[in-house]
Structures are given as structure tokens and as C-alpha cells.
Backbone of each chain as ProteinMPNN parsed JSONL, in Angstrom:
{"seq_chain_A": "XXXXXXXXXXXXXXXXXXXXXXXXXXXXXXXXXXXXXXXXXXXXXXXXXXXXXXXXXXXXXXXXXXXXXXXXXXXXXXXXXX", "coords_chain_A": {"N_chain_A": [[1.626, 15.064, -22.264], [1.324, 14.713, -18.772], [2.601, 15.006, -15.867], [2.698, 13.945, -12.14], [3.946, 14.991, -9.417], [2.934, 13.625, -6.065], [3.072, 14.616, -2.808], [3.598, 15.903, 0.539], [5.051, 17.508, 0.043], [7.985, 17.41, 1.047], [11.432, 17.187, 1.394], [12.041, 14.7, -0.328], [10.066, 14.834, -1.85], [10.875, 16.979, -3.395], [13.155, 16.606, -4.905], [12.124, 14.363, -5.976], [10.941, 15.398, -7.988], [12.666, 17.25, -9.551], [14.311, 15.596, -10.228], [12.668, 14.22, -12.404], [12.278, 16.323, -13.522], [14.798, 16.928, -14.789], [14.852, 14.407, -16.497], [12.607, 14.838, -18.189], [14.386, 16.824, -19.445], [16.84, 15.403, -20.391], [15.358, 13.749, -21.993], [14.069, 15.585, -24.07], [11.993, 16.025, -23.915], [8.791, 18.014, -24.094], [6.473, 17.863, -21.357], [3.71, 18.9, -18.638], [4.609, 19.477, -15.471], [3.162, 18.878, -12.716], [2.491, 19.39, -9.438], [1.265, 17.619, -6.813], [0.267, 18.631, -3.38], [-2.43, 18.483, -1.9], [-3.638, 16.65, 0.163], [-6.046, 15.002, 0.194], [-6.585, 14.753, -2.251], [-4.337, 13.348, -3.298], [-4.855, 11.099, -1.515], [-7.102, 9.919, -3.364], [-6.253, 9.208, -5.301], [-5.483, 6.603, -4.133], [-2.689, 6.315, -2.852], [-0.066, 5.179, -0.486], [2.033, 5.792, 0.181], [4.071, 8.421, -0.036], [6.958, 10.116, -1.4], [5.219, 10.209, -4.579], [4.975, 9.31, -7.873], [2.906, 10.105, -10.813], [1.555, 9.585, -13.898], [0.38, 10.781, -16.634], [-2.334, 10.274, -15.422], [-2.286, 7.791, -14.219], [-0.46, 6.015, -11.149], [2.925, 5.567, -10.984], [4.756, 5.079, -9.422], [5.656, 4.823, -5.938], [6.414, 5.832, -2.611], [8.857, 6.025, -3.019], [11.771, 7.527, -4.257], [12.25, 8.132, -6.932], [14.74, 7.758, -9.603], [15.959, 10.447, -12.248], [17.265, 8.841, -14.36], [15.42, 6.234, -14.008], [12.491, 7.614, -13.982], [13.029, 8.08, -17.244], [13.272, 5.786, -18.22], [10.557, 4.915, -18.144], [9.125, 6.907, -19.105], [9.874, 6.349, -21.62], [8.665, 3.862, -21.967], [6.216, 4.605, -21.834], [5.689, 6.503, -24.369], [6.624, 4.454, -25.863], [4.351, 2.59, -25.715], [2.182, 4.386, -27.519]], "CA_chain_A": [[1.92, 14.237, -21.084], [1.282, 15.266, -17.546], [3.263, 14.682, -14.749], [2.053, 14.757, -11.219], [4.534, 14.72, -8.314], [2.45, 13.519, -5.052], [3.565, 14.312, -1.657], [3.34, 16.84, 1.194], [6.586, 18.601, 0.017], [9.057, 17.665, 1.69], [12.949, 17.38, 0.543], [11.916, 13.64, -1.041], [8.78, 15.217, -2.615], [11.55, 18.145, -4.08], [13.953, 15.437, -5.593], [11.494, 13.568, -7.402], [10.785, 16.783, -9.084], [14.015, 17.943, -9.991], [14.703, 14.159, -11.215], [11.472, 13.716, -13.433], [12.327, 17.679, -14.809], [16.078, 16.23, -15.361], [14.662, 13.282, -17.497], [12.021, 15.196, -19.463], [15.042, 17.64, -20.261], [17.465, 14.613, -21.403], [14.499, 13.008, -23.063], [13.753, 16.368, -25.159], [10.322, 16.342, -24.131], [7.779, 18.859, -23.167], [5.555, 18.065, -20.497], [3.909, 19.438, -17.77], [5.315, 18.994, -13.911], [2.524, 19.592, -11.35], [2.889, 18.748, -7.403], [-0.744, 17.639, -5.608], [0.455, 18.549, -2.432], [-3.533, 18.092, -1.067], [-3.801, 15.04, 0.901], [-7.758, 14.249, -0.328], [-6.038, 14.469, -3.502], [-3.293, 12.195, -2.729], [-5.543, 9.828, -1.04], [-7.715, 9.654, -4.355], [-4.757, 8.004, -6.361], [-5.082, 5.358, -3.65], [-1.234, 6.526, -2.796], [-0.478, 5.82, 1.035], [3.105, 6.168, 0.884], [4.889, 8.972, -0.842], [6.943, 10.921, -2.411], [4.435, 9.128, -5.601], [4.842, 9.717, -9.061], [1.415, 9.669, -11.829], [2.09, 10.099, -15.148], [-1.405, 10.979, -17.233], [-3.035, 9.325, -14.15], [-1.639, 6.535, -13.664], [0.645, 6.036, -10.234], [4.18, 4.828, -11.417], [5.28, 4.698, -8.121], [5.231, 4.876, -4.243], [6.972, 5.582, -1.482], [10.434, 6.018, -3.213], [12.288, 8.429, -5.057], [12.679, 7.217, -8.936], [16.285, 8.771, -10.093], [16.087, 10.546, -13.263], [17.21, 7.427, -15.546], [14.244, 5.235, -13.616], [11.601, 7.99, -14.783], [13.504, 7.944, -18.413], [12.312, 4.304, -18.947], [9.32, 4.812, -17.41], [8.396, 7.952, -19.836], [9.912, 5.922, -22.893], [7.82, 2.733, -22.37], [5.149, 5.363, -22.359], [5.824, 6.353, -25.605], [6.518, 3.494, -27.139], [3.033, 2.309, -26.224], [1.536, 5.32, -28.018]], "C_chain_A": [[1.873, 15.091, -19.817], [1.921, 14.623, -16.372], [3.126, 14.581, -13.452], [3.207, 14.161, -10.084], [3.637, 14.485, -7.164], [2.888, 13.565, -3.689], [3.355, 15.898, -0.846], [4.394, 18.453, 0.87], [7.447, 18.548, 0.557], [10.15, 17.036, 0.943], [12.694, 16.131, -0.607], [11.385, 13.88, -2.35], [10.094, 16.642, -4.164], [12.032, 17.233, -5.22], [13.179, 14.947, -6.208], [11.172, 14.718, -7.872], [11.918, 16.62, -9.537], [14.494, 16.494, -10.88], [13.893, 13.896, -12.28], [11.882, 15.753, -14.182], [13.682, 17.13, -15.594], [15.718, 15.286, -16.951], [13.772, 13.764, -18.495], [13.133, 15.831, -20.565], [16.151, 16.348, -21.126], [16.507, 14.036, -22.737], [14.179, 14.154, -24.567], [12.13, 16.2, -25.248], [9.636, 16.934, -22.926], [7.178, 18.265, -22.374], [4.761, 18.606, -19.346], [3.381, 18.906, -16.366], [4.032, 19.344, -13.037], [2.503, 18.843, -9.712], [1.325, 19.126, -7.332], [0.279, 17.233, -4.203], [-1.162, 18.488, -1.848], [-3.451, 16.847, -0.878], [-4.943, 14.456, 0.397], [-6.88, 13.938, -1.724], [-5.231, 13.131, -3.675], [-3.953, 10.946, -2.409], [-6.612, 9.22, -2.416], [-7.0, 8.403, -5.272], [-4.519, 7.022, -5.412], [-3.533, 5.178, -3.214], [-1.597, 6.729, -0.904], [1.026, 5.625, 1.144], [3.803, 7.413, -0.031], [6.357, 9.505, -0.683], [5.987, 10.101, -4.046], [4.557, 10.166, -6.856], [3.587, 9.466, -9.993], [2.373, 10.689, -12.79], [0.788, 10.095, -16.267], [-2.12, 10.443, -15.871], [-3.229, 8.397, -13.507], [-0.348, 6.733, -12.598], [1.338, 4.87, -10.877], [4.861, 4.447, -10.294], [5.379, 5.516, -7.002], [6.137, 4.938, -3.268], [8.827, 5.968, -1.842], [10.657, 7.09, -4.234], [13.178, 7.962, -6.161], [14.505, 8.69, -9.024], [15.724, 9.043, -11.522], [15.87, 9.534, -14.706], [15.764, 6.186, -14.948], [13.143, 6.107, -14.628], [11.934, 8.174, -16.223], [13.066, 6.821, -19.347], [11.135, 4.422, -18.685], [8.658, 5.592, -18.783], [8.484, 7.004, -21.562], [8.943, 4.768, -23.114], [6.285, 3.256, -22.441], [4.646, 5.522, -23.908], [5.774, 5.552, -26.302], [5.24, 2.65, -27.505], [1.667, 2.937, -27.061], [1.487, 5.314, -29.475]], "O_chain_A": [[2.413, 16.196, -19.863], [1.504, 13.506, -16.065], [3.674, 15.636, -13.134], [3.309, 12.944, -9.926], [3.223, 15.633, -7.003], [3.143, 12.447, -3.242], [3.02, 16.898, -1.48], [4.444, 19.636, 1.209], [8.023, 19.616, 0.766], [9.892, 16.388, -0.071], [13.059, 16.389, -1.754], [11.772, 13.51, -3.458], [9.94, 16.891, -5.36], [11.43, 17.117, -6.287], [13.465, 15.016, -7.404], [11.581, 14.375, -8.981], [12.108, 15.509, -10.033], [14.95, 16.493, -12.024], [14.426, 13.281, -13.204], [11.62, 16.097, -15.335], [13.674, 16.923, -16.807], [16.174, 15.461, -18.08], [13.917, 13.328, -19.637], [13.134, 15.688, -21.788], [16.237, 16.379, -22.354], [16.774, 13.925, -23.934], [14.083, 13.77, -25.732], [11.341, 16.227, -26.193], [9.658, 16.749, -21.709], [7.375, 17.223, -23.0], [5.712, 19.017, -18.68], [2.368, 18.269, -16.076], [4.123, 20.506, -12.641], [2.511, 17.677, -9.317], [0.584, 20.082, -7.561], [0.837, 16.166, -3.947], [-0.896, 18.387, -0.651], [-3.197, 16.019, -1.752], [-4.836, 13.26, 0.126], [-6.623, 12.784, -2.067], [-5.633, 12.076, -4.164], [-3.662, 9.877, -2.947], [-6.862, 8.015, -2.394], [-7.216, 7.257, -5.666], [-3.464, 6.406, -5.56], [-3.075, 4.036, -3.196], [-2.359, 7.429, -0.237], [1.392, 5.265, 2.263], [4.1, 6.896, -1.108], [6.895, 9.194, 0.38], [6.672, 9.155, -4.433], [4.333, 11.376, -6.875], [3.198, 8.308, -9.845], [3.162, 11.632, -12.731], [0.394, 8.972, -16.581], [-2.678, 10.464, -16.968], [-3.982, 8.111, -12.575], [0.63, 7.402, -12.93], [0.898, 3.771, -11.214], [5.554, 3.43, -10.3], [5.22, 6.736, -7.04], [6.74, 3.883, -3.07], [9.737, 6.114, -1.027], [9.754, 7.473, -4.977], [14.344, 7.576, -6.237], [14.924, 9.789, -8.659], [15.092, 8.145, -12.078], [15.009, 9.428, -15.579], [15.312, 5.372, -15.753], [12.845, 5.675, -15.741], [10.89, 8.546, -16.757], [12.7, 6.778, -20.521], [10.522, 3.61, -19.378], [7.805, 5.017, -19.458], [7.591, 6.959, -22.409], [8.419, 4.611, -24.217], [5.35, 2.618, -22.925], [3.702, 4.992, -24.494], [5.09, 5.573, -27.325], [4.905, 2.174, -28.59], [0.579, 2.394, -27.249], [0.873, 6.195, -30.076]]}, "seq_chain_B": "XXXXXXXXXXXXXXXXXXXXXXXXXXXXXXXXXXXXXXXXXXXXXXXXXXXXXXXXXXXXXXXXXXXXXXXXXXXXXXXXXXXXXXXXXXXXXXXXXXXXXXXXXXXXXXXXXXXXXXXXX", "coords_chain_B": {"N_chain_B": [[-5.805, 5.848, 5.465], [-3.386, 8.445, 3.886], [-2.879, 10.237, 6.181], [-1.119, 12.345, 6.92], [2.298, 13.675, 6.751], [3.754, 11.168, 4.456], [6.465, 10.45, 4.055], [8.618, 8.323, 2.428], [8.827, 4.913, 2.869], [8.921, 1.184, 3.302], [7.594, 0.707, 5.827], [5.045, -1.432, 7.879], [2.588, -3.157, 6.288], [-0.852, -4.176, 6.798], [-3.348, -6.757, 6.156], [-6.411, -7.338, 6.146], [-9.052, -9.829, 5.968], [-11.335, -9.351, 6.18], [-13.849, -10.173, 5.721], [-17.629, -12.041, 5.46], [-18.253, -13.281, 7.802], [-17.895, -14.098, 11.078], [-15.42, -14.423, 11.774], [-13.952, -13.417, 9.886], [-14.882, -10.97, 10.473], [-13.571, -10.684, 12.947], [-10.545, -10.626, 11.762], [-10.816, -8.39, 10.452], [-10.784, -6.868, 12.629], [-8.556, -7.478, 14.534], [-6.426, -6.216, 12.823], [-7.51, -3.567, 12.923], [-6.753, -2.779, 15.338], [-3.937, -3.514, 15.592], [-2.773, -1.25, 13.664], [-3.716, 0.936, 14.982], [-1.763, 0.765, 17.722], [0.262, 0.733, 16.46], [1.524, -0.791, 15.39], [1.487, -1.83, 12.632], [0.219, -0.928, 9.329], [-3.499, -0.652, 8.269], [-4.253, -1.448, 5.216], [-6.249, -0.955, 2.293], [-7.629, -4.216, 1.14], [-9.26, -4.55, -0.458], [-8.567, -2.427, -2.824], [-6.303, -3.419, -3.526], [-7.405, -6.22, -5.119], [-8.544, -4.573, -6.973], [-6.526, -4.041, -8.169], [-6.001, -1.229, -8.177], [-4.07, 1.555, -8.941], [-2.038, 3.37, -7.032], [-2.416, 1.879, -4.871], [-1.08, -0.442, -5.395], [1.021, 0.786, -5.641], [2.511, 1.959, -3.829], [2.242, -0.483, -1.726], [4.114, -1.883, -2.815], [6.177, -0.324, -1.78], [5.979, -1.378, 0.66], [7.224, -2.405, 3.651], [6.948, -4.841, 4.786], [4.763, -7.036, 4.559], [1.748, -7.998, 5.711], [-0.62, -10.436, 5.679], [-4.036, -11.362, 7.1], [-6.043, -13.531, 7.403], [-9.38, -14.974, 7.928], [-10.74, -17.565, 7.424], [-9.737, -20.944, 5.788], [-10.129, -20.694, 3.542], [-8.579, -18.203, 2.767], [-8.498, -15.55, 1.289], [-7.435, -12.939, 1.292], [-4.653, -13.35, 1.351], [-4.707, -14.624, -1.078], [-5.753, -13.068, -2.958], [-3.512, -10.879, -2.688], [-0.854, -12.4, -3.405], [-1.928, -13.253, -6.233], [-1.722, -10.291, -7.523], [1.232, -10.023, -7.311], [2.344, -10.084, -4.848], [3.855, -11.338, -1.788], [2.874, -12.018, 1.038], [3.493, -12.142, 4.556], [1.765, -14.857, 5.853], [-1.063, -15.067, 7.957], [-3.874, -17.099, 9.664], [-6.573, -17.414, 10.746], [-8.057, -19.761, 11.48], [-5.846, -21.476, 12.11], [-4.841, -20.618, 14.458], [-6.924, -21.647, 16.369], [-9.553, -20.411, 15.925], [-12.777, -20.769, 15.006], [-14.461, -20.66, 11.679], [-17.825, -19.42, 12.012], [-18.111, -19.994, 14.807], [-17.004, -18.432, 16.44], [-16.204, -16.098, 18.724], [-16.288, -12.767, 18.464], [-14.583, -10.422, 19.878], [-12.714, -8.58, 22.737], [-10.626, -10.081, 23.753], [-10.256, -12.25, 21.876], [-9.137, -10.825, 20.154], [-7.198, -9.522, 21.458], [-5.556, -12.209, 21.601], [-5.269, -13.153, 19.844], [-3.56, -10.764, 18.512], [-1.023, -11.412, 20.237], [-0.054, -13.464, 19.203], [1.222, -13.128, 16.911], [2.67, -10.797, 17.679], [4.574, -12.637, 19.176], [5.298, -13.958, 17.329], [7.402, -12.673, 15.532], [9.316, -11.821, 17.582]], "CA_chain_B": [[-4.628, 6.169, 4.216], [-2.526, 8.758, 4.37], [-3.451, 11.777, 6.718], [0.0, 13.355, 7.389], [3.453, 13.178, 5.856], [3.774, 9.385, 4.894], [7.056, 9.949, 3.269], [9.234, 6.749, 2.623], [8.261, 3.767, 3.014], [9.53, 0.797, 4.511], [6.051, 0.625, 7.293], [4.324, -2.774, 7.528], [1.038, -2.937, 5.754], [-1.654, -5.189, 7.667], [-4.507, -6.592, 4.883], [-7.372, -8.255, 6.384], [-9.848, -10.49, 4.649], [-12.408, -8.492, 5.985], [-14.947, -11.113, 5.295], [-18.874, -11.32, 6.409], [-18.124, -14.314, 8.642], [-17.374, -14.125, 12.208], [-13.779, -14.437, 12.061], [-13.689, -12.19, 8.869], [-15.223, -9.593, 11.355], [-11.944, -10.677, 13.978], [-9.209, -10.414, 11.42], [-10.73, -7.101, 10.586], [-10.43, -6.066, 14.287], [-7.254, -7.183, 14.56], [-5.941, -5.103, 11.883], [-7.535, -1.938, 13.002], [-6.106, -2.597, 16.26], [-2.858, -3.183, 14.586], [-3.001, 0.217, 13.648], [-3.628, 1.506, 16.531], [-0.815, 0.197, 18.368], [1.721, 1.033, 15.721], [2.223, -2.348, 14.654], [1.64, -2.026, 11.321], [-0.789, 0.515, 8.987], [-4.56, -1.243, 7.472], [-4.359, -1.045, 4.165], [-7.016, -1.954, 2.013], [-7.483, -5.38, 0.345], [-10.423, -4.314, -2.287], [-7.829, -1.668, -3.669], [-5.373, -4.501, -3.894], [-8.306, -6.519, -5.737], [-8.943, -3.832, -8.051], [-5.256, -3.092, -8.982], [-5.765, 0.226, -8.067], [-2.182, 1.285, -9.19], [-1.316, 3.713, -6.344], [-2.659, 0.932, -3.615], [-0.326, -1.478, -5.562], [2.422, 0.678, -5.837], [2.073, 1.605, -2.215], [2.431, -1.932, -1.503], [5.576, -2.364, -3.03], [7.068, -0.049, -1.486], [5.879, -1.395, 2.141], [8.903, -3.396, 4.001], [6.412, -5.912, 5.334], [3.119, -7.22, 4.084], [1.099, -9.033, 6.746], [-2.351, -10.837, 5.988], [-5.149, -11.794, 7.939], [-7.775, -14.353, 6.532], [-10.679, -15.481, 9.003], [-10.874, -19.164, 7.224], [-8.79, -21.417, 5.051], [-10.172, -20.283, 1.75], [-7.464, -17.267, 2.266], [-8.765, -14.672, 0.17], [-6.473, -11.529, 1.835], [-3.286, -13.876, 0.911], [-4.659, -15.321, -2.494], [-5.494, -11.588, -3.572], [-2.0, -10.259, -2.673], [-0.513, -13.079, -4.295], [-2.628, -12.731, -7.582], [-1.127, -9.178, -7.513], [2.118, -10.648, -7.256], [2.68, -9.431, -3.147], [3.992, -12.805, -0.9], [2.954, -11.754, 2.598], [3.488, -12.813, 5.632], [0.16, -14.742, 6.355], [-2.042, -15.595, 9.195], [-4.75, -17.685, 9.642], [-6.898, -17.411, 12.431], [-8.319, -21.431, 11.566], [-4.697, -22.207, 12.664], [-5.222, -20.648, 15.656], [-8.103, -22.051, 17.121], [-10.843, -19.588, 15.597], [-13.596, -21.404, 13.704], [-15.65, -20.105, 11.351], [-19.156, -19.236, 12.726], [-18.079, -20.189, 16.311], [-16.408, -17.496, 16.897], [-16.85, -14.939, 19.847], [-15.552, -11.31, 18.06], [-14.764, -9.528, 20.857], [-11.518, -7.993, 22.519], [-10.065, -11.289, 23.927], [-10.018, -12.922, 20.287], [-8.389, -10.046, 19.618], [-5.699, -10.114, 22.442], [-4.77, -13.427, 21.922], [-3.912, -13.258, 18.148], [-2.193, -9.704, 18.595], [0.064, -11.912, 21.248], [0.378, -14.89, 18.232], [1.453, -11.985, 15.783], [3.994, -10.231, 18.399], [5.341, -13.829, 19.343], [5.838, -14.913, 16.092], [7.919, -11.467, 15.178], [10.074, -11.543, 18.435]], "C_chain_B": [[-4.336, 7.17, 4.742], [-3.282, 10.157, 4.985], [-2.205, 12.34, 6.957], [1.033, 12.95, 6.244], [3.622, 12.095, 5.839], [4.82, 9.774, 3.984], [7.855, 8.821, 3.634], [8.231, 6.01, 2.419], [8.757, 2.716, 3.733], [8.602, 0.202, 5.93], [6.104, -0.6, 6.936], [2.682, -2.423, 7.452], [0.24, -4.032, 6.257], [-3.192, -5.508, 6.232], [-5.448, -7.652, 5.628], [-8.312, -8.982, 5.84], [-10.954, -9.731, 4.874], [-14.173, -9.169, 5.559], [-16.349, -11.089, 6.181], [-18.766, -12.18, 6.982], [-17.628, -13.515, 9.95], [-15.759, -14.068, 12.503], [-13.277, -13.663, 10.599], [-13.871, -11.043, 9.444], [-13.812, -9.436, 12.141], [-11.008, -10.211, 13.593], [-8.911, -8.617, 10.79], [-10.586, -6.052, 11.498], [-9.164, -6.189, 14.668], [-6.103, -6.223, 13.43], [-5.938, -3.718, 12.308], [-6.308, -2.075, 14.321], [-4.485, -2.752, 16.298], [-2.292, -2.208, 14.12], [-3.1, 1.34, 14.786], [-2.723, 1.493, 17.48], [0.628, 0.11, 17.728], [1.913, -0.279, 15.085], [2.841, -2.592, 13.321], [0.07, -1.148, 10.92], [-1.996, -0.749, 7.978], [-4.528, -0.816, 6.468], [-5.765, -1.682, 3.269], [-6.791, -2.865, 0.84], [-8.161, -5.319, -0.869], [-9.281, -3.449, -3.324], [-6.679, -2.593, -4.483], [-5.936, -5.49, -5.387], [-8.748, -5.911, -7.146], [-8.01, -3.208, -8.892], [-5.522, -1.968, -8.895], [-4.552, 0.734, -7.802], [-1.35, 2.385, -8.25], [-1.52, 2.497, -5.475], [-1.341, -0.06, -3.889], [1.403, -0.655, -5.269], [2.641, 1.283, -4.166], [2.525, 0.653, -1.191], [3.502, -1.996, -1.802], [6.438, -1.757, -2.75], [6.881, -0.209, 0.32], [7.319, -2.349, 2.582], [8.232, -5.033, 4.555], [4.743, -5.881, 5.045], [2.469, -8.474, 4.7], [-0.495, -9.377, 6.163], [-3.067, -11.634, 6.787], [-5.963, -12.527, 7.697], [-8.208, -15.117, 7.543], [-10.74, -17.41, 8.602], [-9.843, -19.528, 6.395], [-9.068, -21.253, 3.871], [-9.394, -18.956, 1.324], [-7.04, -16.203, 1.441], [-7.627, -13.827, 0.287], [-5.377, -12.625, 0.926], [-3.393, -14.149, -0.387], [-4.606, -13.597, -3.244], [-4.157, -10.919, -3.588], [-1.065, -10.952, -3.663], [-0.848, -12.945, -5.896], [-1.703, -10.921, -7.899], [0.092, -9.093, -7.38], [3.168, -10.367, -5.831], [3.438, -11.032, -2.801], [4.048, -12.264, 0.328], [3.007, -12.722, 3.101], [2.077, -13.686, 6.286], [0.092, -15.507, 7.874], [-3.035, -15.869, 8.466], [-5.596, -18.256, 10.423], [-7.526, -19.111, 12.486], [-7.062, -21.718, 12.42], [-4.436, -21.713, 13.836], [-5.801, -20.881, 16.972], [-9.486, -21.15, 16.672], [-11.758, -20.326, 14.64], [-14.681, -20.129, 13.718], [-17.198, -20.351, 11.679], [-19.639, -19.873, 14.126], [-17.473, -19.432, 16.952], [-16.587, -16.324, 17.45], [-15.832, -13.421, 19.173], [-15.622, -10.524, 19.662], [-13.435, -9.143, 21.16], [-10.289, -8.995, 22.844], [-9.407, -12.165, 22.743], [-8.605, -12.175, 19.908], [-6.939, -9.653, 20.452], [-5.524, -11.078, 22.141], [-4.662, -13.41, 20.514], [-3.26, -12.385, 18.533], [-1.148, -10.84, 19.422], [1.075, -13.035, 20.144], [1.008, -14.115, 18.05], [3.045, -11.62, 16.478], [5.188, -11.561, 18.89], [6.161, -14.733, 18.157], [7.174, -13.896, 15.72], [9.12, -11.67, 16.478], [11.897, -12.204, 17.824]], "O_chain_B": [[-4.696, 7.335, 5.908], [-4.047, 10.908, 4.38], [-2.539, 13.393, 7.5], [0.851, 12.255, 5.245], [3.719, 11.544, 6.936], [4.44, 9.57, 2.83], [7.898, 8.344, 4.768], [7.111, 6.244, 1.965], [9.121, 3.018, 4.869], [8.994, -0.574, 6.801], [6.825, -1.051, 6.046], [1.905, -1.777, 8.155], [0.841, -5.093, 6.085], [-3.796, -4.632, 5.613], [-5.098, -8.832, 5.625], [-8.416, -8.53, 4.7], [-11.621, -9.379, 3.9], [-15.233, -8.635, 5.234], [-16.455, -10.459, 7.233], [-19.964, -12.445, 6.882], [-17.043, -12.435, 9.861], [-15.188, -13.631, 13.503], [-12.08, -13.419, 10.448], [-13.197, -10.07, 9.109], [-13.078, -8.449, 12.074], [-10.326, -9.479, 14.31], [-7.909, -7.913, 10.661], [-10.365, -4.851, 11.345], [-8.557, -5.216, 15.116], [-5.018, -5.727, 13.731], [-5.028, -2.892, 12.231], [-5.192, -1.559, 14.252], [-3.85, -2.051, 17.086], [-1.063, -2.269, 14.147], [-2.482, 2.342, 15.146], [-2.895, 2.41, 18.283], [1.688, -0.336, 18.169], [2.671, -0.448, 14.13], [3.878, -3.118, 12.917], [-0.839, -0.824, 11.684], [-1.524, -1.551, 7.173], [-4.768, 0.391, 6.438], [-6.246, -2.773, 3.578], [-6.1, -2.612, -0.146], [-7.866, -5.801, -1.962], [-9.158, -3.802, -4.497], [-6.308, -2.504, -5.653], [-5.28, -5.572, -6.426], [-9.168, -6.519, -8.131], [-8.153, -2.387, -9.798], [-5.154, -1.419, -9.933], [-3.942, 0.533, -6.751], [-0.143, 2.476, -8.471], [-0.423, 1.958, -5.331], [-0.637, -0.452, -2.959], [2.466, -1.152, -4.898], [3.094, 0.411, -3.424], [3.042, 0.903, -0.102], [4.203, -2.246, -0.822], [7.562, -2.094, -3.122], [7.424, 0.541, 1.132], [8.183, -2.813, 1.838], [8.875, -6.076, 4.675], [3.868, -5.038, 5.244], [2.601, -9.639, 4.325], [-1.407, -8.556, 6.261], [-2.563, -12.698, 7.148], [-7.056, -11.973, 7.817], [-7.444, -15.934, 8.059], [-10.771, -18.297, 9.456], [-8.988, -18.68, 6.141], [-8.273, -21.653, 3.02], [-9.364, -18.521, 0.173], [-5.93, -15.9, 1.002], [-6.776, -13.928, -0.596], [-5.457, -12.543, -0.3], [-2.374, -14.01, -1.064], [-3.67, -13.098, -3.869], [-3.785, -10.406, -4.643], [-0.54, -10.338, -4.591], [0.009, -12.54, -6.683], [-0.995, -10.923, -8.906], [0.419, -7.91, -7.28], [4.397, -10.432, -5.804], [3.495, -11.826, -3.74], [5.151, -11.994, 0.805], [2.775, -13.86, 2.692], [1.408, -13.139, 7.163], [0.855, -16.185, 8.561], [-3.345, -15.461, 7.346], [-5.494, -19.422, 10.806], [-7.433, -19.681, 13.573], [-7.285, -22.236, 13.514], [-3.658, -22.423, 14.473], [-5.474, -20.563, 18.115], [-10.506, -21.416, 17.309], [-11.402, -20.447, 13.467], [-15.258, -19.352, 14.478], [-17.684, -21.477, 11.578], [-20.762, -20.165, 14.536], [-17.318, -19.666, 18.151], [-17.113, -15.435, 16.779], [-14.682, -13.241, 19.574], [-16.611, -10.198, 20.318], [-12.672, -9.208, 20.196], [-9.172, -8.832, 22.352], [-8.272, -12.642, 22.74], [-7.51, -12.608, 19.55], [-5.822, -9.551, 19.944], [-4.541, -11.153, 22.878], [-3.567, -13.81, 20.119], [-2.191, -12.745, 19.025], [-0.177, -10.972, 18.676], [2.271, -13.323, 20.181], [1.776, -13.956, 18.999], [4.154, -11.961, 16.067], [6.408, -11.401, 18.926], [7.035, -15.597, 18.077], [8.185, -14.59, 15.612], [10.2, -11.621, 15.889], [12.885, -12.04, 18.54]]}, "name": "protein", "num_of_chains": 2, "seq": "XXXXXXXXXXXXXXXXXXXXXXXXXXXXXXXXXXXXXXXXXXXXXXXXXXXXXXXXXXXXXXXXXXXXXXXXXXXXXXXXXXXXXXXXXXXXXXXXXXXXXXXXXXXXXXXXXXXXXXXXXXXXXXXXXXXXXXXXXXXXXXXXXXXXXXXXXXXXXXXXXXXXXXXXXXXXXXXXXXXXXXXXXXXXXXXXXXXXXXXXXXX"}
């Protein structure tokens, strides 16, 4: 599973990190975290508000900062479609 | 889309129909100019169309979702809808704009922006 934090970096962009590492660590699962701070990048995923979460490559969401337990369901209904 | 820090959300997203008609050309001018003027940010409607799942999620996190459609067949609004959006719509027919009598120019385009800001006050 790949993770991709989207945003320029700023404090929002931090927090959804630190919340989506939180929830892999409750969940007990590896994956790995990467930040596309490039804007072309960003703009690719069709993302025009962030802090934005993608999860394999799919955007989970926009503009807001998921808490921990949000990306928790998010990662499990992953799974469970697998 | 986004050229600087767009964090948050919360903006108003402007979706025009964008259509090859004469007043599909207008509602796409009023949009940009929309943009231009802070009003609210052009987003696009094909991405909407295509579920392209940042555009959507994007969208749901705008605070206000305005559309634009040139005639009464309402594509911009039916597409958002279909996607399960409920904007705010316009409809430049209900303005006085008919399709393929319609002068595109900057006047058109002043006198909706004025509808738009009047309706909002």
C-alpha cells in the first residue's frame, strides 16, 4: 500500500501525515508514507484543494485534514475490498 | 487549478457548461471572470464528468458550488448533480440570454456578474 500525502507542506500538510502514520501504526500495517509536495504533481491527481490524501492512486480526500480514525476506515475498507 | 498553497478549503467553485453555443461561450466567460475577481475559483466540469476522484473530492470540500449553463438543457448542474454535488445554479435562459442570439462580449458578461453579486448580497 502506498500512501501519498499532497500538499505544499504546510502545518495541515504535516498533520495529515502524522495522522495517516498514527493509523497505519494502530492498524499494524506497513506501508509506505510519501509527500508530493510538486504542484504539476498535485495538479495531476486533479487535487485543487489540499492538504489531499491518495492511497495506491486514488484521492481519498481534499481540502481537509482526515484524523487518524477517518484514515483507519478508509485503509480498512481498502482491505476488505482486497 | 492549483498554482500556490490552496490549503483548506471552504472557496467557492464556479462550473460552467462550457458549451459550443453562444451562451455556452458566455457562461464560460463569466466564470473565468469570476476568477479573476475573486469571486469564486473555475473548476472544471469534464473532471467532474469523468469522476476524476481528486476533482470530486476537491469539490466536496468547496463551501459553495456555483453553476453556469448557457441553455435549459443544464448540463453543468445535471453533471454535478449526477455526481451527487447540489449547486447553486444559474441559467443564463432565465436571464434574458438566448441561445444563438446571443452577443458574447463584456456587457453579457457585466450584467450576469451583477445578477450573481445581487443574488448573493
Amino acid at each position: 500500500m502506498k500512501i501519498e500525502i499532497l500538499g505544499m507542506g504546510c502545518p495541515k500538510c504535516k498533520l495529515l501525515t502524522a495522522n495517516a502514520e498514527a493509523a497505519l501504526k494502530d492498524l499494524g500495517i506497513k506501508a509506505e508514507i510519501v509527500k508530493v509536495t510538486d504542484i504539476d504533481k498535485i495538479t495531476e491527481y486533479g487535487v485543487m484543494m489540499t492538504p489531499a490524501l491518495a492511497i495506491d492512486g486514488k484521492v481519498k480526500s481534499a481540502g481537509k485534514v482526515l484524523s487518524a480514525e477517518d484514515i483507519k476506515k478508509i485503509i480498512s475498507e481498502i482491505l476488505k475490498q482486497e | 487549478m492549483a498554482e500556490k498553497c490552496t490549503c483548506g478549503g471552504n472557496c467557492t467553485l464556479v462550473f460552467p457548461c462550457s458549451g459550443s453555443s453562444d451562451v455556452g461561450e458566455l457562461a464560460d466567460r463569466i466564470a473565468r471572470r469570476m476568477t479573476k475577481e475573486g469571486i469564486g475559483k473555475m473548476f472544471c466540469l469534464a473532471g467532474i464528468g469523468a469522476h476524476i476522484d481528486g476533482m470530486i473530492e476537491s469539490t466536496k470540500s468547496a463551501g459553495r458550488i456555483i453553476s453556469i449553463d448557457g441553455c435549459p438543457v443544464s448540463c453543468a448542474k445535471k453533471t454535478l448533480e449526477h455526481a451527487g454535488f447540489k449547486p447553486e445554479s444559474y441559467n443564463l435562459k432565465d436571464y434574458g440570454f438566448q441561445k444563438g442570439k446571443t452577443a458574447v462580449d463584456d456587457g453579457a458578461v457585466e450584467k450576469m456578474l451583477k445578477y450573481i453579486s445581487k443574488e448573493n448580497e
